[in-house]
N, CA, C and O atoms as CSV, one atom per row, in Angstrom:
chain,resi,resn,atom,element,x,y,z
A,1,UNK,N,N,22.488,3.824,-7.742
A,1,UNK,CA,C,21.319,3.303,-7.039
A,1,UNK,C,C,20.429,4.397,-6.423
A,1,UNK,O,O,19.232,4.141,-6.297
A,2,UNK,N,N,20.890,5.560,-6.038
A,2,UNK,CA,C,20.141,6.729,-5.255
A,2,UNK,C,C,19.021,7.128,-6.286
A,2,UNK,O,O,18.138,7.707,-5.653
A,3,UNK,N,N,18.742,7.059,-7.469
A,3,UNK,CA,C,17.492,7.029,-8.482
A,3,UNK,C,C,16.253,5.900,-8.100
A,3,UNK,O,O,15.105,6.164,-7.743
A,4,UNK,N,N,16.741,4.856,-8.253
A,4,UNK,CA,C,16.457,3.546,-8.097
A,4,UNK,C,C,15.485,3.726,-6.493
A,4,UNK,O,O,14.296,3.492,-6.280
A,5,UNK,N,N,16.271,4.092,-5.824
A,5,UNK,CA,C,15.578,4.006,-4.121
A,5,UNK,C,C,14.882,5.278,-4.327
A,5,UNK,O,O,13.946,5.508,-3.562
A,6,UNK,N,N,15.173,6.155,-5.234
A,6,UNK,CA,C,13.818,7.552,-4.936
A,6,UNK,C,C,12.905,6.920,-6.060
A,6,UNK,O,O,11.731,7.260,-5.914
A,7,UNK,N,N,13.067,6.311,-6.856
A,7,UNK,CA,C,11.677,5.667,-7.755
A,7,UNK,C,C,10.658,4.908,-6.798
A,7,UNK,O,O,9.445,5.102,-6.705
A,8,UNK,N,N,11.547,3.887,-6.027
A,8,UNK,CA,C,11.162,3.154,-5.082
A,8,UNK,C,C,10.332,3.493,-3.695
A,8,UNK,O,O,9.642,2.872,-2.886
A,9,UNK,N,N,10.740,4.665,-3.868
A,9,UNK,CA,C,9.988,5.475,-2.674
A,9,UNK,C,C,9.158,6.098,-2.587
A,9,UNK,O,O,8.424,6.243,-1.609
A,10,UNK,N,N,9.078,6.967,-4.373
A,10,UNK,CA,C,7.861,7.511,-4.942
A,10,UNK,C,C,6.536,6.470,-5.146
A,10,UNK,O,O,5.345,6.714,-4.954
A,11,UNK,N,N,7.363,4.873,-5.736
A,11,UNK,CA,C,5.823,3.951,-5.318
A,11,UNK,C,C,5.587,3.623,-4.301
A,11,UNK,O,O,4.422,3.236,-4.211
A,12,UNK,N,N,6.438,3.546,-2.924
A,12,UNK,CA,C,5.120,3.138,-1.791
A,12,UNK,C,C,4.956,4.927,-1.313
A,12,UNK,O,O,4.145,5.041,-0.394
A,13,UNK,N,N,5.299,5.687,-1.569
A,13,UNK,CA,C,4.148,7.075,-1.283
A,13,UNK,C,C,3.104,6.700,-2.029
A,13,UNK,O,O,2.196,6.069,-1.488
A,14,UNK,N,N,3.058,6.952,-3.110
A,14,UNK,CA,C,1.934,6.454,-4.169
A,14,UNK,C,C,0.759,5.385,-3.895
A,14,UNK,O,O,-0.444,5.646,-3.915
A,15,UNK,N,N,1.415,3.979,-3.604
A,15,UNK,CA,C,0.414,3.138,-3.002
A,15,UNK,C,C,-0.478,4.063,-1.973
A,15,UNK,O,O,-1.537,4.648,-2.198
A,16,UNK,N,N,0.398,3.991,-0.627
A,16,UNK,CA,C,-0.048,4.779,0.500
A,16,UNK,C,C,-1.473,5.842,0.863
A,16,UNK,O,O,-2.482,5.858,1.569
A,17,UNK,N,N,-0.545,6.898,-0.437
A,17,UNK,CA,C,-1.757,8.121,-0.878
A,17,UNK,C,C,-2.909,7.378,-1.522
A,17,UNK,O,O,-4.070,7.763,-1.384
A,18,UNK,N,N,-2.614,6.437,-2.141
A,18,UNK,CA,C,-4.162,6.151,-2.878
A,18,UNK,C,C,-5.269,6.293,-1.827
A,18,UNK,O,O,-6.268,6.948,-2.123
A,19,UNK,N,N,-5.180,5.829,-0.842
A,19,UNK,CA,C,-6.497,5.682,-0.085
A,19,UNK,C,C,-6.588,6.774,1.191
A,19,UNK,O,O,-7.131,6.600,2.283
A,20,UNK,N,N,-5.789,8.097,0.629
A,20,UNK,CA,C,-6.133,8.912,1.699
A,20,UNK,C,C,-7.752,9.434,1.314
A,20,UNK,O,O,-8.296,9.222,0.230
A,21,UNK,N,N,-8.212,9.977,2.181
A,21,UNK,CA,C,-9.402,10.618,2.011
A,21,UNK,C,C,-9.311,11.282,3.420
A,21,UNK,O,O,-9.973,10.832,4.355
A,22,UNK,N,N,-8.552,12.269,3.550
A,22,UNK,CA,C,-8.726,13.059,4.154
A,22,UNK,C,C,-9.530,14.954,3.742
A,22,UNK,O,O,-9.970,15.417,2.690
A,23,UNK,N,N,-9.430,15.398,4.770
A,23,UNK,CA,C,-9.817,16.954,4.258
A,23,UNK,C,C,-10.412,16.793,3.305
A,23,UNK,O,O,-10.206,17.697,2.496
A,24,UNK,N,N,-11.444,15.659,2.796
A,24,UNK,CA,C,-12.509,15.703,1.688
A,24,UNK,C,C,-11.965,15.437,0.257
A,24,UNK,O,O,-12.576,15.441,-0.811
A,25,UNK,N,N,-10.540,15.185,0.543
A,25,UNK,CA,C,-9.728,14.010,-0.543
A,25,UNK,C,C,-10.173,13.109,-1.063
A,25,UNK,O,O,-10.202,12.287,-0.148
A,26,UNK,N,N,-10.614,12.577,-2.026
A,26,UNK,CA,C,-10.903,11.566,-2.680
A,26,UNK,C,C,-9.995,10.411,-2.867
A,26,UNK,O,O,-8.863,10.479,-3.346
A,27,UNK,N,N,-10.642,9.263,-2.412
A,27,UNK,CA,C,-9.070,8.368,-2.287
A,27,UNK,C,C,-8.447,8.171,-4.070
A,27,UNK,O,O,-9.423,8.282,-4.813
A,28,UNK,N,N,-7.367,7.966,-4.738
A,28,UNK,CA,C,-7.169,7.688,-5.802
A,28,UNK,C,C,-6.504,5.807,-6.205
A,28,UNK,O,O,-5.331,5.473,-6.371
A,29,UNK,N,N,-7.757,4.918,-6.255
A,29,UNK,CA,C,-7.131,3.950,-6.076
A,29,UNK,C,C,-6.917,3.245,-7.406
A,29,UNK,O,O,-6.841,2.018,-7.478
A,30,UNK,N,N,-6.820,4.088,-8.505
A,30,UNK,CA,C,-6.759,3.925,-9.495
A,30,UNK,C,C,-4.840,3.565,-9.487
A,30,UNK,O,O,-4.160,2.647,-9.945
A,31,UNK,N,N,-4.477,5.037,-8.589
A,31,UNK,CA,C,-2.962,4.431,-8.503
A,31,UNK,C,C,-2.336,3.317,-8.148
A,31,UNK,O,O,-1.105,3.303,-8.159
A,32,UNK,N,N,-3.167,2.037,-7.720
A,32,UNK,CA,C,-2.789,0.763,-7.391
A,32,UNK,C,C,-1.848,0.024,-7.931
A,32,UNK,O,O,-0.797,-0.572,-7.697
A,33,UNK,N,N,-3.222,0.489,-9.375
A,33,UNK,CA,C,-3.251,-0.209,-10.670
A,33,UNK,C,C,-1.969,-0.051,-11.524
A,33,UNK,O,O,-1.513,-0.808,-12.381
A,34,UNK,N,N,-1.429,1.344,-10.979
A,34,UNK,CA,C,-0.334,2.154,-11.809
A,34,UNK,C,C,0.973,1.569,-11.179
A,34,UNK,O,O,1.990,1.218,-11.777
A,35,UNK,N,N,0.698,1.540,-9.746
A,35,UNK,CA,C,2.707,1.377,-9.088
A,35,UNK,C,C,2.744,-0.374,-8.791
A,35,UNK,O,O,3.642,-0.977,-8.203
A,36,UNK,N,N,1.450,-0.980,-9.405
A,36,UNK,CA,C,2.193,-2.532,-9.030
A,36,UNK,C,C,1.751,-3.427,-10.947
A,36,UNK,O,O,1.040,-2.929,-11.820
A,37,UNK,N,N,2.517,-4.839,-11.001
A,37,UNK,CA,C,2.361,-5.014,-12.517
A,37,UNK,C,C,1.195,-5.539,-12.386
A,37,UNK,O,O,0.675,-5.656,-11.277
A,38,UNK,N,N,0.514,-6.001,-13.695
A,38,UNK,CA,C,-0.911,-5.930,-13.453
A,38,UNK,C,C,-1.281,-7.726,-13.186
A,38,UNK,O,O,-2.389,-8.074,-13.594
A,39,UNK,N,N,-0.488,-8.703,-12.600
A,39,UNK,CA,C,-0.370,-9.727,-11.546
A,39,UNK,C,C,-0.390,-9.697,-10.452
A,39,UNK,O,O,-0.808,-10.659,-9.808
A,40,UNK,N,N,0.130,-8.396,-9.783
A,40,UNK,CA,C,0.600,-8.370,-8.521
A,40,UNK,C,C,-0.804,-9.187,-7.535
A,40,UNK,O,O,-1.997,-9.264,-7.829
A,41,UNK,N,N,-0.233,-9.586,-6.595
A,41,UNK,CA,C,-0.595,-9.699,-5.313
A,41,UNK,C,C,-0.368,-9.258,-4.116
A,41,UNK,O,O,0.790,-9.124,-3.720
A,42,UNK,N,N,-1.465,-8.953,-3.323
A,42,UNK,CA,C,-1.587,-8.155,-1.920
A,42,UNK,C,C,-1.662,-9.427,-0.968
A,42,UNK,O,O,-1.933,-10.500,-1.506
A,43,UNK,N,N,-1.449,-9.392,0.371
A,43,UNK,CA,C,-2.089,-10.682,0.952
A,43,UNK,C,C,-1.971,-9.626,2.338
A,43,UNK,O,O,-1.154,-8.712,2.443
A,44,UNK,N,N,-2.937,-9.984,3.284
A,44,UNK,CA,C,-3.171,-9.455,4.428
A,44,UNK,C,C,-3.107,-10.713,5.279
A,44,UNK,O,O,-4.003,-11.551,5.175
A,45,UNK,N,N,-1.739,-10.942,6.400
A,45,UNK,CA,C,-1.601,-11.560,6.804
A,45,UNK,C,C,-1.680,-11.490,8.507
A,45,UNK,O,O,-0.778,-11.876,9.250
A,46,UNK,N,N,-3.000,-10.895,8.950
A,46,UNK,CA,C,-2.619,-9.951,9.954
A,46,UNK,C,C,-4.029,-10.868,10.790
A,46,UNK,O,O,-4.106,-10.547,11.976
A,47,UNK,N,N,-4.879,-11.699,10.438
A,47,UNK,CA,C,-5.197,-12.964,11.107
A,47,UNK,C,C,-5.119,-14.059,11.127
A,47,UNK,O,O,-3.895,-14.094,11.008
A,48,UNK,N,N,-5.403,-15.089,11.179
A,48,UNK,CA,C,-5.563,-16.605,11.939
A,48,UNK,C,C,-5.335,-17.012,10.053
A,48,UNK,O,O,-4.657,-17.991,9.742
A,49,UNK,N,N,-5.669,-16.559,9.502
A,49,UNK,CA,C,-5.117,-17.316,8.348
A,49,UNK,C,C,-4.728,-16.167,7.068
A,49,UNK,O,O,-5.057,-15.010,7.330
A,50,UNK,N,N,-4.124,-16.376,5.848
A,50,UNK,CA,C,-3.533,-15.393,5.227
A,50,UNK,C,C,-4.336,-15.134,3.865
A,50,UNK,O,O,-4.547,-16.024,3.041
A,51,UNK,N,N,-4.842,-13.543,3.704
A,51,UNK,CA,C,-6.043,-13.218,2.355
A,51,UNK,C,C,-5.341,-12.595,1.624
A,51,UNK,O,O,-4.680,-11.580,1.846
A,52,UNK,N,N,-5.515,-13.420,0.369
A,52,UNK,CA,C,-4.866,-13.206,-0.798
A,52,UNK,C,C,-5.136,-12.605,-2.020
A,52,UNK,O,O,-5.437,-13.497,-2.814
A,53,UNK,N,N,-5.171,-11.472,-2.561
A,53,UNK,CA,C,-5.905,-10.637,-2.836
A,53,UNK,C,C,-4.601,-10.243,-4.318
A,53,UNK,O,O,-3.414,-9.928,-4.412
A,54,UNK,N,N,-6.267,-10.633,-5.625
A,54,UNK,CA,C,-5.561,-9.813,-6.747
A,54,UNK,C,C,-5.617,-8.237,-6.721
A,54,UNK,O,O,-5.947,-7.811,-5.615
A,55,UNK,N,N,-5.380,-7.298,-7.644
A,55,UNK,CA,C,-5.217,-6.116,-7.301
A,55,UNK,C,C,-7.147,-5.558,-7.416
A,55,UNK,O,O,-7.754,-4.782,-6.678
A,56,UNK,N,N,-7.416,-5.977,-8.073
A,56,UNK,CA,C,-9.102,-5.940,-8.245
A,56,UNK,C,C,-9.622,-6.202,-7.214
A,56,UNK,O,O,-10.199,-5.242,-6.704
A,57,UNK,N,N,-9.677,-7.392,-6.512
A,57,UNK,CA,C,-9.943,-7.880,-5.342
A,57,UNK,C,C,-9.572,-6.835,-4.090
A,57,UNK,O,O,-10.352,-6.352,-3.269
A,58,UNK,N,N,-8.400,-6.678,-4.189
A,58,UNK,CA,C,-7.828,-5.645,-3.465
A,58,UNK,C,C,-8.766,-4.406,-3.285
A,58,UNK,O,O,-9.428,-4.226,-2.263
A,59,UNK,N,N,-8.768,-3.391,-4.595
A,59,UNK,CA,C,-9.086,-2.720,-4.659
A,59,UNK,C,C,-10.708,-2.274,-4.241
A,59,UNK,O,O,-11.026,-1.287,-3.578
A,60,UNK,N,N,-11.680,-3.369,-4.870
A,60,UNK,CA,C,-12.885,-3.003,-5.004
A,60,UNK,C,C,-13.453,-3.069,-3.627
A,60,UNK,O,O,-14.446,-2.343,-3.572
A,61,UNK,N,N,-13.201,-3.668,-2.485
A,61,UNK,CA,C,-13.563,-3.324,-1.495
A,61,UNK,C,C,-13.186,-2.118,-0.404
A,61,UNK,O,O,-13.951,-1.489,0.327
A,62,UNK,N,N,-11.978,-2.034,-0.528
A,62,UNK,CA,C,-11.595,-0.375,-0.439
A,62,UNK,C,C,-12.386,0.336,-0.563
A,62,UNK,O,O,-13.249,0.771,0.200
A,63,UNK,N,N,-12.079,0.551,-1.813
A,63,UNK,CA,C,-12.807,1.650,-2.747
A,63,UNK,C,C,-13.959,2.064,-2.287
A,63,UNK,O,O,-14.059,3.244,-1.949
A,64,UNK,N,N,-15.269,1.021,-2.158
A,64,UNK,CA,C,-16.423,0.998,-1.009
A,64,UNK,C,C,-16.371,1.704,0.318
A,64,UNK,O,O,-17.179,2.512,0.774
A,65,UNK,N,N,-15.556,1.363,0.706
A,65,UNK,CA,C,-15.494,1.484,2.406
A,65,UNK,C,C,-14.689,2.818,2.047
A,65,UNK,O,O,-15.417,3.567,2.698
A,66,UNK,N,N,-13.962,3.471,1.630
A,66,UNK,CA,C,-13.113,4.740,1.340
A,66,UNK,C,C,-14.301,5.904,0.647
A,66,UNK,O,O,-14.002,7.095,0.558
A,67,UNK,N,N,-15.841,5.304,0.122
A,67,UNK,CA,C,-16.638,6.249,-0.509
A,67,UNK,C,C,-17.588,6.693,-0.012
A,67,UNK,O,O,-18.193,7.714,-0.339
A,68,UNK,N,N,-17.889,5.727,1.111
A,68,UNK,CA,C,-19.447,5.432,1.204
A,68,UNK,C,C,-19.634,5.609,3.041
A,68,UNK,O,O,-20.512,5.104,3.740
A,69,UNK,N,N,-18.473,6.506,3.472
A,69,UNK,CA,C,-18.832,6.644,5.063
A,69,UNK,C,C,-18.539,6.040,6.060
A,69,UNK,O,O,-18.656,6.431,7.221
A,70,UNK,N,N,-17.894,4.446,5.452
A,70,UNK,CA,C,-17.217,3.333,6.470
A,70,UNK,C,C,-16.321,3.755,7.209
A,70,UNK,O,O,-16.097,3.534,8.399
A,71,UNK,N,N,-15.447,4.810,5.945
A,71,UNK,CA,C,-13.589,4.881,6.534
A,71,UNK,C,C,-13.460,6.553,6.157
A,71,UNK,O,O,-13.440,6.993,5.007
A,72,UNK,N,N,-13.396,7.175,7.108
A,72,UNK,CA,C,-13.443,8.222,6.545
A,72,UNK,C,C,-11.800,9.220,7.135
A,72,UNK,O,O,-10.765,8.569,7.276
A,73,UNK,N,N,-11.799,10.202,7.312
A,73,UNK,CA,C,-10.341,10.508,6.871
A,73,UNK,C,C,-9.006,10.079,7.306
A,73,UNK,O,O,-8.062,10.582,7.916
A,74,UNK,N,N,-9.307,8.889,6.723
A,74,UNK,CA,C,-8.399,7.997,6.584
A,74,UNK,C,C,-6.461,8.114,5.934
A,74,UNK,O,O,-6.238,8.365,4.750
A,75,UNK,N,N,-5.640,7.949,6.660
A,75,UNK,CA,C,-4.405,8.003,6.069
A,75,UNK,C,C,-3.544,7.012,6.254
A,75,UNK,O,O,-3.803,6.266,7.198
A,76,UNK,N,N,-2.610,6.791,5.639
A,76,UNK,CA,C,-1.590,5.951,6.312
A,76,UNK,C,C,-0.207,6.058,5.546
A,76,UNK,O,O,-0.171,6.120,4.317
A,77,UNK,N,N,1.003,6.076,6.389
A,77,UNK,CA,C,2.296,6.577,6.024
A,77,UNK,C,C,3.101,5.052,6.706
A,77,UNK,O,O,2.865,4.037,7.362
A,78,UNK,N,N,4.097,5.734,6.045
A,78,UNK,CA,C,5.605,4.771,6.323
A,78,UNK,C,C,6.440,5.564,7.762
A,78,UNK,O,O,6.921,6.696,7.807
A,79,UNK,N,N,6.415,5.046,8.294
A,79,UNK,CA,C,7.626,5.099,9.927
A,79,UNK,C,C,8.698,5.420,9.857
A,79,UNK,O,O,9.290,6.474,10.086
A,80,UNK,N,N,9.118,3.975,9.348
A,80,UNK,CA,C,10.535,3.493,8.762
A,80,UNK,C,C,10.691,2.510,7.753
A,80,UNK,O,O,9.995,1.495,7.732
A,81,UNK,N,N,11.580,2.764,6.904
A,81,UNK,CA,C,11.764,1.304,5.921
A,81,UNK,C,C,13.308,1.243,5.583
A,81,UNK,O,O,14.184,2.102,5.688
A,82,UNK,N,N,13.343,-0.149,5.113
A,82,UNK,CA,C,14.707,-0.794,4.901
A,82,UNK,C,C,14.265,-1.218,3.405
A,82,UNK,O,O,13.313,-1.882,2.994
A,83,UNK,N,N,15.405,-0.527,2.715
A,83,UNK,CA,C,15.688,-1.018,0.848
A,83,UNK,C,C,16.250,-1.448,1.170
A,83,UNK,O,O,16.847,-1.306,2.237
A,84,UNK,N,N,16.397,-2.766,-0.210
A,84,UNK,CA,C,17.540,-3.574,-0.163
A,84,UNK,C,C,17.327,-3.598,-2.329
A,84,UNK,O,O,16.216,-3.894,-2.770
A,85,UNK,N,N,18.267,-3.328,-3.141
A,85,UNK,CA,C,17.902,-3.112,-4.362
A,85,UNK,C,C,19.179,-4.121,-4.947
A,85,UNK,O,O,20.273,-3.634,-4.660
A,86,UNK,N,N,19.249,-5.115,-5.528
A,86,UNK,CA,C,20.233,-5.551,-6.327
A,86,UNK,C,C,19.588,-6.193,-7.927
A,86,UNK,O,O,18.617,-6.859,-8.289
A,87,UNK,N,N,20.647,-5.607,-8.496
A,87,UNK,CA,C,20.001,-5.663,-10.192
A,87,UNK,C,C,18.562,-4.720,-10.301
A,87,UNK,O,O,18.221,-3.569,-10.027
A,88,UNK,N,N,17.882,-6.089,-10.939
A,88,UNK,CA,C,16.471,-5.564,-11.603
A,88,UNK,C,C,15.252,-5.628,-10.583
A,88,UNK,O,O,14.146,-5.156,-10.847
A,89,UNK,N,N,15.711,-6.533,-8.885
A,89,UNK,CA,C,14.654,-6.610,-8.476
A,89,UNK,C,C,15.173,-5.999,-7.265
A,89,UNK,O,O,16.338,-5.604,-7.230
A,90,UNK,N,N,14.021,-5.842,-5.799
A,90,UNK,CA,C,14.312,-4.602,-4.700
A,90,UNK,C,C,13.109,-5.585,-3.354
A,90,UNK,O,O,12.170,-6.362,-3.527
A,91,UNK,N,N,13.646,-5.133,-2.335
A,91,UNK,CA,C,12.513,-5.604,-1.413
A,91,UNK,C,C,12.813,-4.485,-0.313
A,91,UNK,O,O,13.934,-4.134,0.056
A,92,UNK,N,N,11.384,-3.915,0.210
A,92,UNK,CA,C,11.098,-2.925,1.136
A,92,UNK,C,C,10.804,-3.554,2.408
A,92,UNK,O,O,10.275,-4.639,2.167
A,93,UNK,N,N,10.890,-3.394,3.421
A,93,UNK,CA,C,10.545,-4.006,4.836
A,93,UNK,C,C,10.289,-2.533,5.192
A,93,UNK,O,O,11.095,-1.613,5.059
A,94,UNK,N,N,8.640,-2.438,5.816
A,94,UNK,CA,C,8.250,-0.932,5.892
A,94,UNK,C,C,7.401,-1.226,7.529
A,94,UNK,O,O,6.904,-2.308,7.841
A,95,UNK,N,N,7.404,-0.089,8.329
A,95,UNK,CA,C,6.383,-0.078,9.428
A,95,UNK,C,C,5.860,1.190,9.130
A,95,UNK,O,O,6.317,2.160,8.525
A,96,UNK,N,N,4.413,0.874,9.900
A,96,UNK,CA,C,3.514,2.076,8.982
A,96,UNK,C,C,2.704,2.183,10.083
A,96,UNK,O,O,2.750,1.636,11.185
A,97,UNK,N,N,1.962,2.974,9.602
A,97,UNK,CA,C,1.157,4.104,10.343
A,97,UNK,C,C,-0.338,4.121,10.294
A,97,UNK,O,O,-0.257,5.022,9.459
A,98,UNK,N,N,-0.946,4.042,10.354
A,98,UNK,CA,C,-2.817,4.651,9.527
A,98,UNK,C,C,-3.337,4.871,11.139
A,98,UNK,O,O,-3.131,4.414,12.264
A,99,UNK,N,N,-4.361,6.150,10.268
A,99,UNK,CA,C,-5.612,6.379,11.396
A,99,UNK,C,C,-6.731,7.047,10.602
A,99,UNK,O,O,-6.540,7.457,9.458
A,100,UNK,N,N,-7.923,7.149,11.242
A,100,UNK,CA,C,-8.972,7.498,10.841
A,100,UNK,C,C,-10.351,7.250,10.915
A,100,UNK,O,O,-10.357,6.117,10.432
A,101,UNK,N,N,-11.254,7.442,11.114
A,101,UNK,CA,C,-12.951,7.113,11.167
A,101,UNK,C,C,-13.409,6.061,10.845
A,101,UNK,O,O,-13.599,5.942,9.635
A,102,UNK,N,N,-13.671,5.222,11.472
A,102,UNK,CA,C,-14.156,3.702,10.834
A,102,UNK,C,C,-15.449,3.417,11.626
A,102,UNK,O,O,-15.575,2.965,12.765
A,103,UNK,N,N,-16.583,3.884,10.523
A,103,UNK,CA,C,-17.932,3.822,11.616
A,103,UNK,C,C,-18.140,4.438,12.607
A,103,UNK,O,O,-18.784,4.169,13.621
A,104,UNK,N,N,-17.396,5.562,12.205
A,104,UNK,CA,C,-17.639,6.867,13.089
A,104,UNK,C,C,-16.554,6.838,14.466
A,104,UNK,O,O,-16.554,7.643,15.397
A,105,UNK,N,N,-15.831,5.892,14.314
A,105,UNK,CA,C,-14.750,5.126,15.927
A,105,UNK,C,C,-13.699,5.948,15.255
A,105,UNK,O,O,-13.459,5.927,14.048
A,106,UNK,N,N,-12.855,6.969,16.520
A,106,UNK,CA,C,-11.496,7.363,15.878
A,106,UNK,C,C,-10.716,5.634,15.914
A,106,UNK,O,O,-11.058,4.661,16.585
A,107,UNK,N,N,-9.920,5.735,15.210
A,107,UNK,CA,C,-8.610,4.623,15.484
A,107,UNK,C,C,-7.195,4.928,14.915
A,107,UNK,O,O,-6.874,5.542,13.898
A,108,UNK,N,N,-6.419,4.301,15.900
A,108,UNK,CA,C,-5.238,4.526,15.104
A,108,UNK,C,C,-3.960,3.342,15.024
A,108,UNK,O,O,-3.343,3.142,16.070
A,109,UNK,N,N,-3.580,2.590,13.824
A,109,UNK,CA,C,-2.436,1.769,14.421
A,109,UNK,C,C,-1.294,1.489,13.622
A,109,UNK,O,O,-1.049,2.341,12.767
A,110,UNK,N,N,-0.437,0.381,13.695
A,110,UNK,CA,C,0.661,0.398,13.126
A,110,UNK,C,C,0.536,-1.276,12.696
A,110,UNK,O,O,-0.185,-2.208,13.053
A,111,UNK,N,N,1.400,-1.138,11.949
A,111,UNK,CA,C,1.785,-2.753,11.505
A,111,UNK,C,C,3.019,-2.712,10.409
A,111,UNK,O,O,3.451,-1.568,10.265
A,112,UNK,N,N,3.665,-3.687,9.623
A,112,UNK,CA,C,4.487,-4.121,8.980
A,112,UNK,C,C,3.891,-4.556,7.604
A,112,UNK,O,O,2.852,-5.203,7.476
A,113,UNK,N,N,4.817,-4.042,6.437
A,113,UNK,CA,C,4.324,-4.460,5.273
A,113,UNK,C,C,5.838,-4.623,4.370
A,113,UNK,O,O,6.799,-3.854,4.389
A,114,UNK,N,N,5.686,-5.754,3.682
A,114,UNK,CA,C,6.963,-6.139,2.998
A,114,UNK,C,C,6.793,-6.483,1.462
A,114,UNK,O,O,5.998,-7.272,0.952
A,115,UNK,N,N,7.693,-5.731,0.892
A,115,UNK,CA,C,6.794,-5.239,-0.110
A,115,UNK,C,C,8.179,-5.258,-1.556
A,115,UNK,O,O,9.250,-4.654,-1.614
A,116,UNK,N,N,7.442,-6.343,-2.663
A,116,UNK,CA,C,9.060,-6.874,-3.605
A,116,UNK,C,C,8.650,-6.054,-5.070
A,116,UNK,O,O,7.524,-6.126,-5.562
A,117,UNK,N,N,9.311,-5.593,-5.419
A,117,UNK,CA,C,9.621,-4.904,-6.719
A,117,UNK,C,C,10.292,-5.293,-7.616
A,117,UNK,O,O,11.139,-6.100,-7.232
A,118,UNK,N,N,10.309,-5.077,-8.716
A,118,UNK,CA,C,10.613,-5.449,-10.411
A,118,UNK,C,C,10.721,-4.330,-10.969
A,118,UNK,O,O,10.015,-3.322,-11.002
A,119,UNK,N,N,11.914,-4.692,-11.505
A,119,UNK,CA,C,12.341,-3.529,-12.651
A,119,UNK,C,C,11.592,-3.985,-13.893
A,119,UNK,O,O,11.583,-5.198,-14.104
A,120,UNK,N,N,10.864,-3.056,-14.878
A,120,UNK,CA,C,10.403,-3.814,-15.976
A,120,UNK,C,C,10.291,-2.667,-17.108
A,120,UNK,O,O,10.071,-1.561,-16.615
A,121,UNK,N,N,10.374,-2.680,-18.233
A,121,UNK,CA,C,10.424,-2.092,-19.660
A,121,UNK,C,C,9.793,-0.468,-18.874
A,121,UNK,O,O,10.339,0.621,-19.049
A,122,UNK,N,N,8.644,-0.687,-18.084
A,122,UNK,CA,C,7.897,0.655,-17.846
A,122,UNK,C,C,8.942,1.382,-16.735
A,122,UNK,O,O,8.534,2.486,-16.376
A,123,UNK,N,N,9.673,1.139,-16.387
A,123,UNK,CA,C,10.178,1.134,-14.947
A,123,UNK,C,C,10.356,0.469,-13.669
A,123,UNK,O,O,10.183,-0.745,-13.777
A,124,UNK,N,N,10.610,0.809,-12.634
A,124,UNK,CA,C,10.206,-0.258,-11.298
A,124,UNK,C,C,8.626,-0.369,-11.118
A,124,UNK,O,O,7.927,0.616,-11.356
A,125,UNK,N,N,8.034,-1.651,-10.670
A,125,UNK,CA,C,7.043,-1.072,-9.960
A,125,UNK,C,C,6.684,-2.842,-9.367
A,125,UNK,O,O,6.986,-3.937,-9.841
A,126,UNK,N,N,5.934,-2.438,-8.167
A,126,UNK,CA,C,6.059,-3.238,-7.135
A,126,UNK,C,C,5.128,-4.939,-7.429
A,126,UNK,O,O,3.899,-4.980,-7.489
A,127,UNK,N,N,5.724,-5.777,-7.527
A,127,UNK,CA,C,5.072,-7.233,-7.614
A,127,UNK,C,C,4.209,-7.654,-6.556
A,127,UNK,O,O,3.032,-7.754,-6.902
A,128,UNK,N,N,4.426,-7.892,-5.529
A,128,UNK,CA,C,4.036,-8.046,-4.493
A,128,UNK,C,C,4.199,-7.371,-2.754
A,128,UNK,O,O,5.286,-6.859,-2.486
A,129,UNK,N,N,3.079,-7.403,-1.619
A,129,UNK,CA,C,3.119,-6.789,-0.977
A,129,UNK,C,C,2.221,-7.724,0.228
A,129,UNK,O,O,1.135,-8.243,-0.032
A,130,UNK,N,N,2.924,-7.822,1.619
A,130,UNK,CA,C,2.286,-8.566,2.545
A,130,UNK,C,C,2.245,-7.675,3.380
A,130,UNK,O,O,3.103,-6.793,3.369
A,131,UNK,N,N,0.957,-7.699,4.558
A,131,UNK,CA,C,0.808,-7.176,5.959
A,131,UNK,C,C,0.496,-7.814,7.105
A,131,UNK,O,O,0.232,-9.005,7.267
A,132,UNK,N,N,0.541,-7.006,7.824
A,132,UNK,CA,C,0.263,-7.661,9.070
A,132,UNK,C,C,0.577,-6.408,10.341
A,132,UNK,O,O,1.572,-5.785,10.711
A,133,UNK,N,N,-0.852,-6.461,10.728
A,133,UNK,CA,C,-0.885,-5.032,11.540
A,133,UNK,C,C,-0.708,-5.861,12.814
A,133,UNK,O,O,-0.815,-7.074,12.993
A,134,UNK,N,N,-0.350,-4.670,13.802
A,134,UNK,CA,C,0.295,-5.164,15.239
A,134,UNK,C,C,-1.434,-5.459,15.919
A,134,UNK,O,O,-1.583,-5.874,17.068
């Protein structure tokens, strides 16, 4: 299993990094596309009701706000997380981190993201992923 949990770990770095844009980094959110299957769902569950988001959906508003001056050096990391891997499928329970420029406002905060994986012909890579910032 110690393969399995460093594959697993290399995709939520991967997610994560996509949308750094720091030190004049370019976010890469092309990697979205790469560490989840191409069904996956995002859902941001972090107000009054829960947004459910294909990976397109996901992505294309990012992407905006990560190019264009909204969000600027922007990061966000993992705290702590709990694997749990049996067979072909895996679930992450992660607390995380982000900060960065949003309309020129420093900010910085934390929240929870839980996050289910599939083993599949290509390798692992992640099905679905929920949040909810503190």
């Amino acid at each position: 299993m110690p393969d399995v949990k460093a594959e697993i770990d290399q995709l939520m770095r991967a997610f994560l990094g996509a949308f750094t844009n720091t030190d004049g980094d370019r976010p890469n959110l092309g990697a979205v596309r790469e560490v989840f299957v191409p069904q996956g769902m995002i859902i941001n569950n972090s107000g009054a009701q829960p947004v459910v988001y294909d990976l397109d959906g996901f992505i294309a508003p990012r992407e905006k706000m990560l190019t264009d001056g909204t969000l600027t050096e922007f990061s966000e990391w993992e705290v702590a997380e709990r694997t749990e891997i049996y067979g072909s499928v895996a679930h992450r329970f992660s607390e995380y981190a982000k900060s960065g420029f949003h309309d020129g406002q420093w900010f910085e905060a934390v929240g929870r993201k839980t996050t289910q994986f599939v083993r599949t012909p290509a390798g692992w890579r992640m099905s679905s992923m929920a949040w909810d910032d503190a």
